[in-house]
N, C-alpha and C positions, 0 to 999 in steps of 0.2 A: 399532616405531620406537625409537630411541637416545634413550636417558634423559638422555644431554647433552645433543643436538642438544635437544630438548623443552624441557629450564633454560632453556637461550640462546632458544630463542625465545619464552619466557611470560616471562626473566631472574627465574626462579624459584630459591630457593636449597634443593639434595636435603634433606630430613626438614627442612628449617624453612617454617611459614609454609603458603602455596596450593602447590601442586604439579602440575604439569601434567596428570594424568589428571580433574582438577578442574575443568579449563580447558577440557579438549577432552570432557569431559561437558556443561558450562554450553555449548556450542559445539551440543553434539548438540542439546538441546534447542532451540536456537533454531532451528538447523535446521528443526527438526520444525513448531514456532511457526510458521515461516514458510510451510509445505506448509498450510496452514489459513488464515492471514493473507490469503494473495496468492489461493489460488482465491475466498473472498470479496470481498475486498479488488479485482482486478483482472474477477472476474466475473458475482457479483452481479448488477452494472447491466445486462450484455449479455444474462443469462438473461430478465432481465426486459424489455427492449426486444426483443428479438429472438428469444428460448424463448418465450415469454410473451405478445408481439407488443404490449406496452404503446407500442411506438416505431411500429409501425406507421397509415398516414397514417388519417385519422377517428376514431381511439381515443380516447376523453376518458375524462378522470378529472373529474365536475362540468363546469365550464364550460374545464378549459384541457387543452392537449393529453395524451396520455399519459408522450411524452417529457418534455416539461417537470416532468410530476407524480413520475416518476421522478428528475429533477434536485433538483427538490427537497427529496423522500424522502432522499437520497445527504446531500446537504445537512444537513437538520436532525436525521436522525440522526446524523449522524457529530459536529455539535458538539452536541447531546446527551449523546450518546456520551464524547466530551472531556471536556466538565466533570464527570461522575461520576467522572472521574480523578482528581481530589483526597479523594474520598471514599473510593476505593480506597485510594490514600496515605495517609488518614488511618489507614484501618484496617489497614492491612498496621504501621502504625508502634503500635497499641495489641493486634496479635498477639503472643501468646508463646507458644510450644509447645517440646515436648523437641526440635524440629527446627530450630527458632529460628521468625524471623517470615516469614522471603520463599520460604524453598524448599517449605514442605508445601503449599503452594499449587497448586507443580507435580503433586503425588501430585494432589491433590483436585480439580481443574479438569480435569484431562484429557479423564476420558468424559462430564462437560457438556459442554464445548465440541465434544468428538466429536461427540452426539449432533444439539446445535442447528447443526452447520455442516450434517449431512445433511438437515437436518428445511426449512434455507433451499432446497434442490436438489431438495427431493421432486417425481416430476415428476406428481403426482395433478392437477397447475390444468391447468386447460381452456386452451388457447389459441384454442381457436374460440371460447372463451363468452366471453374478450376480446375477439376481435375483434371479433363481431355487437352486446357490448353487455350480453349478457345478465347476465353475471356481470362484470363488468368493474371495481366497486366492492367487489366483495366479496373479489375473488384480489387486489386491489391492497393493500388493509387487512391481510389476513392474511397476507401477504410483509411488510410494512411492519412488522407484531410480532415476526412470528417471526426477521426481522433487526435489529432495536432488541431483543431476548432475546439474539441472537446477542452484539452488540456489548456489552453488560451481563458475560456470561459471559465475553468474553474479556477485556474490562477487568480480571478478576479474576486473570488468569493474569497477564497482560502486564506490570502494573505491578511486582508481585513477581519478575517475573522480572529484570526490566533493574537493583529493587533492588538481587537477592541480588546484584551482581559488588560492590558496595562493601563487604559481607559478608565477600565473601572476603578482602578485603585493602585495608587502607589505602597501600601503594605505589603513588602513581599512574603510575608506571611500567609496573610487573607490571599494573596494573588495565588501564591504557592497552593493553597487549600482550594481553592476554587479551578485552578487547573489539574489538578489531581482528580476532585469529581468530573470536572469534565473531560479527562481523556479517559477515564471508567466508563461513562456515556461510550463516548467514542471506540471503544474496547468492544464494548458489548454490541453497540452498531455492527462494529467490522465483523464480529464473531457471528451474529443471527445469519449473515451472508456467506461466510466462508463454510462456516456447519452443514447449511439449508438447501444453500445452491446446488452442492455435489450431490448431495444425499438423493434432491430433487429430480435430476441430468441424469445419474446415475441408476435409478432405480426407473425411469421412462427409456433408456437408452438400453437397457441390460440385455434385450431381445435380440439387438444388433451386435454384439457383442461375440466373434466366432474367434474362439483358441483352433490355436493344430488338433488338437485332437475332435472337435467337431467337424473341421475340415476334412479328416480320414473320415470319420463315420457317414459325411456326406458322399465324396467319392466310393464309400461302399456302397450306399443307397443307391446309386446312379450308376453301376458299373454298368449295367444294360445301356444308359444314354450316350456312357462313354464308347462304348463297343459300336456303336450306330454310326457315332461320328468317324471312328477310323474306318468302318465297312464303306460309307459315304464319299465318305472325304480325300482316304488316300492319304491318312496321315498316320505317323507311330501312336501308341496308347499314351508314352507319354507327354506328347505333343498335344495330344486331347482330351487329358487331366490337367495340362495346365490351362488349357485354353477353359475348360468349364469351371475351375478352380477361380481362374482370375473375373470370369461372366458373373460370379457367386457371390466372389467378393465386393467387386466393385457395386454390385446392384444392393449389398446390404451396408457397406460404408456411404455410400450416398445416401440412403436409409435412414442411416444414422446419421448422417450431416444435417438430414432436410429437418430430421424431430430436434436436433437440439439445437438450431436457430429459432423454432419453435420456443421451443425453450424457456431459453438463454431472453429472447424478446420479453415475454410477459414479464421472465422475472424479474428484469429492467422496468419493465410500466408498472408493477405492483411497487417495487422500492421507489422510486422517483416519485407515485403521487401517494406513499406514506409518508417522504422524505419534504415536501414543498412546504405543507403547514409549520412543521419543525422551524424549517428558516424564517417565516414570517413571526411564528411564536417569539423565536431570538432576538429579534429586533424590534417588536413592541415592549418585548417585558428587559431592557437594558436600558443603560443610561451612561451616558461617555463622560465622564466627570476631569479626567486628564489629560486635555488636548493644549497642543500650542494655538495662540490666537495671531503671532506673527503671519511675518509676508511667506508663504506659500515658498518651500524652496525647492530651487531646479534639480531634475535627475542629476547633472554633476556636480552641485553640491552634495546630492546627497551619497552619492560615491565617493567621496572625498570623505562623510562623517561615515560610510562604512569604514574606511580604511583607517580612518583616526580612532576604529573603538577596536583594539585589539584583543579584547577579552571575545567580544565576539567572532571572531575571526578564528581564534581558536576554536571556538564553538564549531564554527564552519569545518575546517578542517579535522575536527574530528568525528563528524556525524560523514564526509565525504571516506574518508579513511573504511568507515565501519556501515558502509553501505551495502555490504555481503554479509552481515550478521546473519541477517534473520532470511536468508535465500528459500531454507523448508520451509517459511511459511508463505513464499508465493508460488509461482507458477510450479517450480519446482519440484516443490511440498506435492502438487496435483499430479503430476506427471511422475513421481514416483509411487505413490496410494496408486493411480489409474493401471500402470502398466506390470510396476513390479512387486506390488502386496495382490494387483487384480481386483480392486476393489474402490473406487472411485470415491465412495461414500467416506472412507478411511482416512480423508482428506479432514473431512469436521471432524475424525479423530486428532488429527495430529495437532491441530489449531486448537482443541477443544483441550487439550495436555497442556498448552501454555498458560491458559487463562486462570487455575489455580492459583498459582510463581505468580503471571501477574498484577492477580487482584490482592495478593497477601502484599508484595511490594509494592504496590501504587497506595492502600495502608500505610506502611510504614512511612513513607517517603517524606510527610514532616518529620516525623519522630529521627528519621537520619537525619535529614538536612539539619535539625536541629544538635541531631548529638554529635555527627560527623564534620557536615557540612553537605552541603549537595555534591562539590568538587571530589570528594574525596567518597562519598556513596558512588558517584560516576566511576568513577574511575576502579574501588574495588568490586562493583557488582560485573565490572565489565571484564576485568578479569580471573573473576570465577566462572563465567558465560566461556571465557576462552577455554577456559581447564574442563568445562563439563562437555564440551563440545571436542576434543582431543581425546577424550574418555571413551567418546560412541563414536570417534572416529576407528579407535584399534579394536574396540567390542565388533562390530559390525551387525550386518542385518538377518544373515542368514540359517538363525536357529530361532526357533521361539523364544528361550531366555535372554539370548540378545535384543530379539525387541522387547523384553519386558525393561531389561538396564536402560533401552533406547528412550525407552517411553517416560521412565524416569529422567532421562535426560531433559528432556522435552520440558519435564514438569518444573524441573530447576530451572530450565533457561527463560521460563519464566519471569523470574526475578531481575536480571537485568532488561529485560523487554518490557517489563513493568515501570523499572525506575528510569531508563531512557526517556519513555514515553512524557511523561510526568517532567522530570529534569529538568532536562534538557529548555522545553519550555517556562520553565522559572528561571532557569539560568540567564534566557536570554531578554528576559523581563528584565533582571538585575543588569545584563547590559544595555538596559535604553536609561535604567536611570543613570548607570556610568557614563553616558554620554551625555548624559544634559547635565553631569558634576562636571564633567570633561568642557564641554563646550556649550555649553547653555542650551541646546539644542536638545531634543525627545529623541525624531526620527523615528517612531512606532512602527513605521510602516516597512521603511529601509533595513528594519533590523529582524523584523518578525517575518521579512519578505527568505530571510537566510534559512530560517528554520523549516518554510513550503521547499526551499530549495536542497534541502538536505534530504527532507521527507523524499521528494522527486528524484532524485540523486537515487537513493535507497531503491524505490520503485522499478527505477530505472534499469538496476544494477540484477537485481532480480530476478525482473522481467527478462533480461539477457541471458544470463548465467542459465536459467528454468531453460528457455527454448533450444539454448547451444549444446545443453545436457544431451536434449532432447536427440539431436543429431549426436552427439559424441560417443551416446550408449548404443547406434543402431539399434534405434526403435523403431519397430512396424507397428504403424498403428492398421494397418488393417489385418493382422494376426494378433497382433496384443503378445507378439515376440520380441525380447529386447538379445540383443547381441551382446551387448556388455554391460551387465547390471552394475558392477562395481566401479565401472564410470561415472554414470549418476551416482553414485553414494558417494563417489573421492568429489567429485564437483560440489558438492550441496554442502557436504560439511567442512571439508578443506576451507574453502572459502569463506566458513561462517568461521572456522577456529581463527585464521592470520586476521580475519576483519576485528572479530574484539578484541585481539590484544594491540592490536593498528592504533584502534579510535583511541585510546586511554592511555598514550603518549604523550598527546598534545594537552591532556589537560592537566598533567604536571606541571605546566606555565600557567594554567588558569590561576588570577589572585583572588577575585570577589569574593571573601566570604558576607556570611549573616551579618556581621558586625560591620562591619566597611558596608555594605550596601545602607542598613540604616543608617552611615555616620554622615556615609551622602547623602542620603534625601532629606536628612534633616537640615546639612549645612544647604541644602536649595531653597528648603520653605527658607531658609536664613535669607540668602540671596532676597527668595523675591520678597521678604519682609520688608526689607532696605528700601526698595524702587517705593 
C-alpha cells in the first residue's frame, strides 16, 4: 500500500514520531483480540444453555431454573470481571520492561488466553448428566471457573492493550486516527465470528431441530407403537403419546447438545490459533514512545488519580448507563433469530445490518470530532440511536414490512455503535493527558483499565438481559415454542431505547474539547522543557 496514502490516513509525519506500519500492527492485534473476545463474549451463554442444556425446561441449578443461573453467572462474573480492571491498571502503570509497560503484555498473554478460551469449549461435560440431574451442579461450577480464569487472563491482555495507543503518541489526532482503524480491525474481527458461527451451528444443527408440527406428524407415524404401549402397559393413549413424545425429544436435544459442543469446540481452536500470531505481530511491530520513567505507583495511588480525573469518570458513568444499548447484538440478538424468526443463521443477518452505520461512522469520526467535537458527536449520535430504537419499538416484528423498517433500523443504529466504539477510546486517551495537565502523572493503565471495564459492564448487561429474555418469553427450546414472543422484543429493545438516552446525560459535563487537549499537552512538553 502507498506510504503517502498511509500518512494521510493515521496523519502520521514519514521518520517522525508513530508510523503507519505501527498502526496497522496495533490494528492487527486487535483484530486478533477480537476472534477470542466475541466467540466468548457472544457464545459462551449459548454453549451453555443450549450445548450444555442448562436452558433447557426442568434443569435447576439449587432451587431456581438453569437459565436463570446462567444469567446470573454472565452477570457476576462479568462485573467481577470489571472491577479487577483497575488492578490490572494499576499494574500495567508500576510495569517497566526493556519493551516498555503495555506491549510485553501482548508477547505474554497470548497462549494463556489461547489455552483458557479452549479449555471454556472443551466439549468433555455431559449434556445428558445436565439434563437428568446427575451432574448438573458439578458441570455448572466448573464452566463458572474456568470462565471467571477466562475473564481474569484476558483482563490482563486487554487493559494494556487499549493503553499501549497512548504510548504511541500524544497527538490526539494521529491517536484518534489510529483508533478508528483499529476498532475497524476490531469490527470486522467480532463480525467474521458473529456471521460465521450461527451460520455454522445452525446449518450442522438444523436436523435436530423438531417444531410441533413435526412432532404431530411423528405421532402419526408411530400411532401403531403408541397403541402397543397402552395394549402393554395399561396406560391411557394419551399418557403414551406423551411418554413417546418426551423419549423423542429428549434423545434428539441431547443430539443436538452433543453436535454443537462439537461445534462450538473446533470453532474456538480455529479462532485462537488464527488469533495468537495477531498478538505476537502487535508487539514486535509497536513502539511505546510515552511512558512515565518515575517510581512505579501503588494501586491506591492510583485510585486516588482515578478519582482526581473527573472527565473520565464521566466517561465511566456513561458507558455504565448505556450497557443495554446494543443487548440485540448479543446473546439476545441469537435467541431471538433461533427461536422467534426460526432461523439461527439470521443471527449474521442482524449483526451483519449494523456494520454498514458502522463502518460509515467510524469514517466520519475525525471529520466530527473535528467539526463537532467528539463530546458533542457522542452525545448527538447516541440520541438519535435512542429515537431509532423507540421507532422499532411501536413498529414491531410481526409482518414482513415491519421487519424491513426493523432492518433499517438496525442499519442506522449503526452509527452510534460506530462512533462509540471509536470515541469513546480517544476520549479517554484525552483523559490521560488531562491527568498528567492535572497532576503530573499519565496513569495509562488506570484510565484505559475504565474503558475494559465499561466494555465488560456492556457484556455483562447483555449477556443477562439475552438469558432472562430467554426465561421471560417461555421458551422451549426443545419444541422451538416461545410462549410470549413479545416479551423478548419489549426486553431487547426497551432496554436498548432507556440505555441511549441514559449514557448521553453525563456527557453534558464532559469539558475536553480538541483545543483544551492540545493546550495541555503542549503546556506539558512546557513543563518538562523547564526540569
Amino acid at each position: 500500500m502507498n506510504s503517502s496514502f498511509l500518512h494521510k490516513l493515521f496523519g502520521t509525519t514519514p521518520g517522525k514520531g508513530v508510523q503507519p506500519g505501527e498502526a496497522i500492527a496495533y490494528s492487527v492485534a486487535g483484530f486478533g483480540q477480537n476472534f477470542i473476545c466475541t466467540i466468548i463474549g457472544s457464545y459462551i451463554t449459548v454453549f451453555m444453555t443450549d450445548a450444555l442444556l442448562f436452558g433447557a425446561e426442568g434443569v435447576q441449578i439449587g432451587h431456581i431454573s438453569g437459565a436463570v443461573a446462567v444469567a446470573i453467572l454472565m452477570l457476576a462474573a462479568r462485573v467481577f470481571d470489571a472491577f479487577n480492571d483497575p488492578i490490572m491498571g494499576s499494574v500495567v502503570d508500576k510495569t517497566r520492561t526493556k519493551w516498555g509497560k503495555c506491549r510485553p503484555y501482548l508477547k505474554w498473554m497470548a497462549i494463556p488466553i489461547a489455552i483458557s478460551t479452549i479449555l471454556c469449549f472443551l466439549p468433555v461435560f455431559s449434556a445428558e448428566s445436565v439434563y437428568d440431574g446427575s451432574k448438573t451442579t458439578q458441570t455448572f461450577v466448573t464452566i463458572a471457573v474456568l470462565y471467571v480464569v477466562w475473564s481474569v487472563l484476558y483482563t490482563i491482555a486487554d487493559v494494556p492493550y487499549w493503553g499501549l495507543s497512548t504510548c504511541l503518541t500524544n497527538d490526539t489526532t494521529v491517536r484518534g486516527n489510529i483508533l478508528t482503524v483499529a476498532r475497524m480491525f476490531c469490527t470486522v474481527g467480532a463480525g467474521i465470528v458473529t456471521v460465521f458461527v450461527p451460520m455454522i451451528t445452525g446449518a450442522v444443527t438444523a436436523k435436530f431441530k423438531y417444531t410441533v408440527d413435526d412432532i404431530a406428524a411423528i405421532m402419526q407415524d408411530k400411532a401403531e407403537a403408541i397403541a402397543n404401549m397402552v395394549a402393554n402397559q395399561g396406560i391411557t393413549a394419551q399418557e403414551a403419546a406423551n411418554t413417546f413424545v418426551g423419549t423423542v425429544i429428549k434423545g434428539q436435544e441431547i443430539a443436538n447438545a452433543d453436535t454443537l459442543k462439537i461445534v462450538y469446540f473446533i470453532c474456538a481452536v480455529v479462532l485462537v490459533v488464527s488469533a495468537i500470531p495477531m498478538f505476537f505481530y502487535g508487539f514486535k511491530n509497536t513502539k511505546e514512545r510515552f511512558t512515565s520513567d518515575d517510581n512505579p505507583p501503588s494501586f491506591g495511588h492510583n485510585l486516588k488519580l482515578l478519582f482526581r480525573n473527573k472527565e473520565l469518570l464521566l466517561i465511566v458513568l456513561s458507558g455504565v448507563l448505556g450497557g443495554a444499548r446494543m443487548v440485540y447484538s448479543y446473546t439476545g440478538g441469537l435467541y431471538f433469530a433461533k427461536y422467534i424468526l426460526q432461523n439461527e443463521g439470521l443471527y449474521g443477518v442482524i449483526t451483519l445490518l449494523v456494520v454498514p452505520g458502522g463502518l460509515v461512522a467510524s469514517l466520519l469520526v475525525p471529520w466530527m470530532s473535528k467539526k463537532f467535537t467528539k463530546k458533542w458527536s457522542y452525545i448527538v449520535v447516541h440520541l438519535f440511536g435512542g429515537v431509532v430504537m423507540a421507532i422499532m419499538y411501536f413498529v414491531g416484528y410481526d409482518a414482513p414490512w415491519k421487519i424491513a423498517i426493523c432492518a433499517v433500523g438496525l442499519v442506522l443504529l449503526g452509527i452510534p455503535q460506530g462512533v462509540n466504539n471509536i470515541i469513546t477510546y480517544a476520549m479517554i486517551g484525552d483523559t490521560v493527558d488531562y491527568l498528567e495537565w492535572k497532576t503530573g502523572e499519565r496513569g495509562e493503565g488506570i484510565c484505559f483499565a475504565m474503558q475494559t471495564l465499561i466494555n465488560k459492564i456492556g457484556m455483562a448487561v447483555g449477556a443477562f438481559i439475552g438469558v432472562m429474555a430467554l426465561s421471560i418469553a417461555q421458551i422451549d427450546t426443545k419444541t422451538y415454542t416461545v410462549g410470549n414472543a413479545d416479551a423478548l422484543w419489549n426486553v431487547l429493545i426497551l432496554s436498548g431505547v432507556i440505555s441511549m438516552f441514559a449514557c448521553a446525560v453525563p456527557m453534558f459535563f464532559y469539558t475536553i474539547t480538541e483545543k483544551r487537549q492540545r493546550e495541555m499537552v503542549a503546556e506539558i512538553e512546557a513543563r518538562k522543557a523547564k526540569k
